[in-house]
C-alpha positions, 0 to 999 in steps of 0.5 A: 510464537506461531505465526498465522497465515494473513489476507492478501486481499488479492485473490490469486495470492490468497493467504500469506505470511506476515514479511512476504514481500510480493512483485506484482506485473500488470499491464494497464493503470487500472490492473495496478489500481484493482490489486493494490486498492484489494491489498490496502483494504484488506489491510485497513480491515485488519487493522494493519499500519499501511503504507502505500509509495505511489509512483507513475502511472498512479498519483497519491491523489489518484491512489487515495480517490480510487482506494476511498471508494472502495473504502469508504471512510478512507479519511478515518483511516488517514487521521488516526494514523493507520495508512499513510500514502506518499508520493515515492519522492517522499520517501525514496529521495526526500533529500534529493537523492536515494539513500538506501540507509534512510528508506531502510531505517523509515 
């Protein structure tokens, strides 16, 4: 199977392979805020499961606000199941402390 090349959203990245794994630097909250609400978006668009693990600076509620108004609909999103946003104690440490098999498995 040939795999074809997917929109980042990020335009410095541009198009990549489905599986790449990207580590992004910023600066600023806001710098976070631009390229993670980009590649989220890019993802609902193309109809892609999300799933966005929130830590400081930026707060579930924080992510959610800023990626609905680039969205728009974002709660339709939510309801059907196609992103999910979480706070990283619910994923990385729901028992209440890391447990690297679980994540892996999750």
């Amino acid at each position: 199977m040939i795999e074809k090349d997917r929109k980042s959203g990020i335009d410095l990245v541009g198009d990549v392979r489905w599986g790449t794994h990207l580590c992004q630097c910023y600066q600023t909250r806001e710098d976070l805020i631009d390229i993670l609400v980009s590649y989220f978006k890019r993802g609902l668009e193309n109809n892609e499961f999300c799933v966005w693990i929130t830590s400081k600076p930026l707060e579930v509620e924080e992510a959610k606000s800023a990626l609905e108004k680039a969205v728009g609909n974002l709660s339709d999103y939510i309801s059907k199941g196609q992103i999910k946003l979480l706070d990283h104690k619910e994923w990385y440490t729901r028992s209440g402390r890391f447990e690297g098999d679980e994540v892996l498995r999750a």
